[in-house]
ZALUMTI-914602 format. One record per residue (C-alpha): residue in three letters; x negated, y negated, z negated. Coordinates in steps of 0.02 Angstrom, whole numbers, plus 50000, padded with zeros to 5 digits. Layout:
<pts>
ALAXYZ
...
</pts>
This chain:
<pts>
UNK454264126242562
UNK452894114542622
UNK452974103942783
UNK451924094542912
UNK452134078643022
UNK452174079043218
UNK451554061943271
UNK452484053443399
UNK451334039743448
UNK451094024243345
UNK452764015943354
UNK453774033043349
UNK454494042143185
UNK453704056843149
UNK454534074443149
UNK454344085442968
UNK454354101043007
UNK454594117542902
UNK452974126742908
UNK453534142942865
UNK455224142042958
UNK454374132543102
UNK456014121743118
UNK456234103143086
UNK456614097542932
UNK458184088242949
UNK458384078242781
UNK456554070242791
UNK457164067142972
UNK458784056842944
UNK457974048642800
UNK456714042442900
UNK457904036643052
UNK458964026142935
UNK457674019142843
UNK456864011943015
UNK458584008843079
UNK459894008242930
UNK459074006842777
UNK460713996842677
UNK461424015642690
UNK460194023042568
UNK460244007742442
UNK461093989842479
UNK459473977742443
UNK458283989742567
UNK457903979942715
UNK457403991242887
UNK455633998542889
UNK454283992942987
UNK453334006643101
UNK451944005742950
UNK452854008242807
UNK454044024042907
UNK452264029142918
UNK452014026942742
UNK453554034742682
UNK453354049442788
UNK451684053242719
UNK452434050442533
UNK453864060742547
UNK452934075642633
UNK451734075942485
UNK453204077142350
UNK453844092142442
UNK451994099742451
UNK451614095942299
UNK453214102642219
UNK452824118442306
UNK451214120242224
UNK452174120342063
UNK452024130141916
UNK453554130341810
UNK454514141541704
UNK456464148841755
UNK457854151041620
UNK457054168541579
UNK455394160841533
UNK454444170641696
UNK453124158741791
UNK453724153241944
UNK452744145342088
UNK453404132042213
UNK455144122942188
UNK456244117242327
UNK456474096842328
UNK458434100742320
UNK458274110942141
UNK456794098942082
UNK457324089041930
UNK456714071941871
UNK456034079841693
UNK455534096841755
UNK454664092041917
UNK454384073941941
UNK453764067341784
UNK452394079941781
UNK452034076541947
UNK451844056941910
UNK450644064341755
UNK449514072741894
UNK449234060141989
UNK448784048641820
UNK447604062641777
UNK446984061241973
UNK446604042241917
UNK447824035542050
UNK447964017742018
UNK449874016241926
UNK450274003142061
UNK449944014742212
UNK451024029342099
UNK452274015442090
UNK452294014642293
UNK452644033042297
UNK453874035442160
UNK454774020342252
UNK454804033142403
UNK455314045942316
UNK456704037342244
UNK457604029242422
UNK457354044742483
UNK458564057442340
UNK459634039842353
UNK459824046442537
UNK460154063342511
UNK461514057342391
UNK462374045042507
UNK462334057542630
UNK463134072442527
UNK461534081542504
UNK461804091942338
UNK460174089742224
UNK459604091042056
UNK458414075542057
UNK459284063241943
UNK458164046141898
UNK458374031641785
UNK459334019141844
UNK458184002441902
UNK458263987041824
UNK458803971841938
UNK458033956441903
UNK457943940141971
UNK456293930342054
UNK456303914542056
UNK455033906542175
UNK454523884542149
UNK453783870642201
UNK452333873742061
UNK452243891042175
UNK452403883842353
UNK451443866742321
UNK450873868042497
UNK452663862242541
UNK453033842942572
UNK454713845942516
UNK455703852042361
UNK455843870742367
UNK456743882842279
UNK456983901942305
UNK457783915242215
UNK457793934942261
UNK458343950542166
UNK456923963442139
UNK456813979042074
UNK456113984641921
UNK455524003241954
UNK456004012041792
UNK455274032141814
UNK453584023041790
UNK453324016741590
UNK453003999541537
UNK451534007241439
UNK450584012941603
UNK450883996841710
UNK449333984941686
UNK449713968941768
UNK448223957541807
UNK447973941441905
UNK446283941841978
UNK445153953442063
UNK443863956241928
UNK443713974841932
UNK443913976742090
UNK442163967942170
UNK440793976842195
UNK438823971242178
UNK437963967442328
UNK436563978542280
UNK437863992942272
UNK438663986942430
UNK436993989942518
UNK436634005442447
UNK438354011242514
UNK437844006742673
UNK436404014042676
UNK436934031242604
UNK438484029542747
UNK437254025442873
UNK436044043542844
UNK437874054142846
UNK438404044143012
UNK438034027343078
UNK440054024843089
UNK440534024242932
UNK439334010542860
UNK439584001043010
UNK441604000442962
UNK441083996842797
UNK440103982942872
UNK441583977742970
UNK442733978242858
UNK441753967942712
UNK441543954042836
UNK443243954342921
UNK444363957142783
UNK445433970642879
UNK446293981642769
UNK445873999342788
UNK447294003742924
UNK447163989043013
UNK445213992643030
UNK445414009643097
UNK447094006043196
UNK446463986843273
UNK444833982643293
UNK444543982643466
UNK443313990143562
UNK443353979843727
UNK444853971243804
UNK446743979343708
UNK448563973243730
UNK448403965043574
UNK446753957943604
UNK446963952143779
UNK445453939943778
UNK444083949643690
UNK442553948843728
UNK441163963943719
UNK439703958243618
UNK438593955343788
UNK440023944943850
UNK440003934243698
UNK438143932943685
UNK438083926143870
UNK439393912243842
UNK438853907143672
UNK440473912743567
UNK440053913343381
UNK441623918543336
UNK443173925843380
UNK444893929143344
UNK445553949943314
UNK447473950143321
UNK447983964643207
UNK449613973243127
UNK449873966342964
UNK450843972842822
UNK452903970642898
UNK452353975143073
UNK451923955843094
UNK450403952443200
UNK449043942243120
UNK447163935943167
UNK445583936643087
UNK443893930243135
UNK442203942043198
UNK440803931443176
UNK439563935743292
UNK438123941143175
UNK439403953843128
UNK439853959343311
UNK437943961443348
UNK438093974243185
UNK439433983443278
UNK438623983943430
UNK436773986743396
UNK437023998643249
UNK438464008643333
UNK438854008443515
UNK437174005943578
UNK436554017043436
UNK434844024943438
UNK435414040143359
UNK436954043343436
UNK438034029843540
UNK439624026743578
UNK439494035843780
UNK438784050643684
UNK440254052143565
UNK441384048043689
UNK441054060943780
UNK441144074443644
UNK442624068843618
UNK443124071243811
UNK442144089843822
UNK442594095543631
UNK443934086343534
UNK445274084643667
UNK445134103043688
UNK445624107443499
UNK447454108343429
UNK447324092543348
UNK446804082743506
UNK448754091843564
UNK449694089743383
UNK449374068343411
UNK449624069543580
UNK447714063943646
UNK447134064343811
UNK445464060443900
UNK445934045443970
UNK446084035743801
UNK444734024443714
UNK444654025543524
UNK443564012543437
UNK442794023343310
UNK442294039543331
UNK441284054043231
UNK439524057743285
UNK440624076843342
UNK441764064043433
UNK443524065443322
UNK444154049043304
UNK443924044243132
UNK445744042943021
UNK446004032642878
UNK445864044042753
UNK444184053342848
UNK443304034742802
UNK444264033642637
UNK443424049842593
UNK441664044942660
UNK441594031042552
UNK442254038842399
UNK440894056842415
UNK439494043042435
UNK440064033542275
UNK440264050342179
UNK438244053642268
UNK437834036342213
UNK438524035642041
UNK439634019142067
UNK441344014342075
UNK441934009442251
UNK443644012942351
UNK443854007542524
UNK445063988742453
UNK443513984942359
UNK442643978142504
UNK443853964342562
UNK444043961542382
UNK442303956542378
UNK442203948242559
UNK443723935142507
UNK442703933242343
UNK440983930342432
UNK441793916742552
UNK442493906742396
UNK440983908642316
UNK439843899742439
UNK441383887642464
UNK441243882642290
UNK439263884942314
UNK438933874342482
UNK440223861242407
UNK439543859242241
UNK441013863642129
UNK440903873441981
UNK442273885441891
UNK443133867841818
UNK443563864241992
UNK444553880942005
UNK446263867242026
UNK447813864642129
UNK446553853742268
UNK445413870242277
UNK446863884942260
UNK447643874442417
UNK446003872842523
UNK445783889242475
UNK447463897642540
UNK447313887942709
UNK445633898442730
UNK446053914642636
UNK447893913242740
UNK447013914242898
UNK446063929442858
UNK446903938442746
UNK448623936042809
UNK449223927942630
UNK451223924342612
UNK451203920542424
UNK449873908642369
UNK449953918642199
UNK448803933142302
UNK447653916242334
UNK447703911342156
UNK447043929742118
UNK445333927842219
UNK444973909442148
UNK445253916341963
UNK444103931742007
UNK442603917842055
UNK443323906041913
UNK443003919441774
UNK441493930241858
UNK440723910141842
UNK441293909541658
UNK440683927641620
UNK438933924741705
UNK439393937741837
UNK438963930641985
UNK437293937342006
UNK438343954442076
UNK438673943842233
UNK436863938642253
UNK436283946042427
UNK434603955742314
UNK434453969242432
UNK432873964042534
UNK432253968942364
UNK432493986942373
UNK431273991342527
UNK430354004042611
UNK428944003342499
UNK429994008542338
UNK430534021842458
UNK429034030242519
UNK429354048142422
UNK431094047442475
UNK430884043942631
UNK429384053342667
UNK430374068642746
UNK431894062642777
UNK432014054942952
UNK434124048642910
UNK433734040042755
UNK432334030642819
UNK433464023642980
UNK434624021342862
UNK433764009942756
UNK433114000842919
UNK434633997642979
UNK435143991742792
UNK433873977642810
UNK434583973342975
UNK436363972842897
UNK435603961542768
UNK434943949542879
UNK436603949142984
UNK437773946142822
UNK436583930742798
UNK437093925442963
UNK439043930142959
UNK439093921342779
UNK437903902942828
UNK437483902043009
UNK439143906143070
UNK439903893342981
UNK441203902242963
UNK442243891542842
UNK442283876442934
UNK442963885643088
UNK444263892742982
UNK444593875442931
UNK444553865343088
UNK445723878343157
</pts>
């Protein structure tokens, strides 16, 4: 069997449905419900699901089922047999292969940790719930966290905290690589720009949310989900780019949905609004009217327009040079064909990796402190900033970004953060470019980009507003 999810609207659970009985699938269903609602039910340390992570665990359950029904095993008689219901799946047979895919996919183990975790509550429902089932996993481990004043030294006050985790056992010790800074996971400048540019000649929307999200530090869903267009409920006082350009506003605050459904705030320097603005809603090539309107006279007429429930009326931020507003994983997938085109290494986390990096960089830079500085003083000055953008809990996450600068310093890698791509210009592109109308705008606009990172990163001052605020 395989299934698909009916969308209910942003805060709504979504309905799995049976594709080739055309009926809702009931199990995925409940689970679901009492996860948002009930959640001590299915396991007694769950706490209730926010809206994002039903969304999550939707999506992670649907793809066990479709992937189980892709699967090719062999029955007692030793015949090949295709597809296996989640009810008869077993833990050896079914999902420790599976869990071997997606390592031979190069999933990150962390992110097959998320969805094994899924998996898991969700065969812990069908048990508490009298669901028979074959799918019998290793027990957990539980373990005890215990949080100090060495790891809260923000506090004025003693502190001490202590919490049961779980230690997910389906996934070996072997596979798990646990690291504490961010190393890997920055990418050059020069490659950055290259991105952009690439992005830029497929459609001028996905470098300029590459753009946007490198200099806002949005996660991925947030990105696609929050950044406002003009005025939204949870932006009540934005302003449109002309607005802020008339009444001087060099930065300003973008409430979004955090991880836990909380609402948090970032900053959009202006340099980086003028980006948004110049290089995609007043667009040369195709602007944001123009692709609003496809998406009136085209997309709302299709059956995905009806399966999420879209009408004319509404206003989505980003939208496809056809007009389709552009999903998660359609930018996830933009970025990751141009890094398999480009030769490099890049996933969508990788840029607010890198932005957090670049801002503690030129901290450390514009204040004159070198890698031996990398102390208590700086991890706390630090966290106030990082806090305020990134939406930081556990100053540990902080401690991750000032070890990334603290050892890229050691390892003489900073020169990947150097802003070198004024370097790379049209005249080393002239055969290129010659015929190829895309690529040259593309590498225009790149320059442009350049020029406006300069801004968003110096002239914006953008660490001493964080500060003073």
């Amino acid at each position: 069997m395989r299934i698909e999810l009916k969308h209910r609207g942003l805060a709504g659970i979504p309905i799995p449905y049976n594709i080739e009985l055309n009926e809702i699938e009931i199990n995925v269903l409940d689970f679901l419900i009492f996860r948002k609602k009930n959640s001590k039910f299915i396991y007694h340390k769950l706490k209730n699901a926010s809206s994002q992570t039903i969304q999550n665990d939707s999506q992670r359950v649907k793809y066990l089922i479709n992937l189980l029904a892709e699967q090719t095993y062999v029955d007692h008689d030793d015949n090949p047999v295709i597809g296996v219901h989640y009810c008869a799946a077993t833990y050896e047979n079914n999902m420790k292969p599976l869990i071997e895919l997606l390592r031979n996919r190069e999933w990150k183990e962390e992110s097959i940790e998320q969805y094994v975790k899924t998996w898991r509550n969700f065969y812990r429902f069908l048990t508490a719930t009298g669901v028979d089932h074959m799918m019998f996993m290793p027990d957990t481990i539980e373990e005890s966290i215990v949080e100090d004043q060495e790891g809260n030294f923000l506090s004025h006050t003693n502190y001490s905290g202590k919490f049961v985790g779980e230690k997910e056992t389906a996934i070996e010790e072997e596979f798990k690589e646990y690291k504490d800074d961010y190393v890997d996971s920055i990418i050059s400048m020069s490659d950055f720009w290259r991105l952009y540019q690439h992005l830029y000649a497929l459609d001028e929307v996905y470098a300029v949310m590459a753009f946007c999200e490198f200099s806002t530090l949005l996660r991925v869903s947030a990105l696609v989900r929050d950044f406002p267009l003009t005025r939204t409920k949870l932006n009540p006082h934005f302003k449109p780019f002309s607005a802020a350009t008339r009444d001087k506003i060099r930065m300003q605050d973008i409430s979004y949905i955090a991880k836990g459904g909380k609402i948090k705030k970032t900053k959009l320097s202006i340099s980086a609004h003028k980006i948004f603005n110049d290089e995609y809603i007043n667009s040369e090539l195709c602007n944001y009217e123009q692709r609003y309107k496809k998406y009136q006279d085209n997309y709302c007429k299709t059956k995905w327009a009806k399966k999420f429930n879209r009408t004319e009326q509404m206003r989505f931020c980003w939208l496809n040079k056809n007009g389709t507003p552009v999903s998660v994983r359609e930018y996830q997938a933009a970025l990751e064909n141009a890094a398999d085109e480009l030769g490099i290494k890049i996933h969508s986390h990788m840029m607010r990796h890198t932005g957090a990096t670049q801002l503690l960089w030129r901290y450390l830079k514009e204040h004159n402190l070198t890698a031996s500085h990398t102390n208590d003083l700086l991890v706390a000055d630090a966290h106030i900033m990082l806090q305020k953008l990134l939406g930081h809990k556990n100053v540990e996450t902080t401690r991750m970004y000032v070890r990334t600068v603290e050892r890229m310093i050691q390892a003489e890698k900073l020169s990947m953060l150097l802003n070198s791509a004024l370097s790379v210009s049209k005249k080393h592109h002239d055969e290129l470019i010659k015929n190829n109308k895309a690529l040259s705008n593309g590498l225009s606009s790149m320059e442009r980009a350049v020029q406006r990172f300069e801004e968003h990163m110096t002239g914006s001052n953008i660490l001493d507003k964080i500060k003073r605020n």
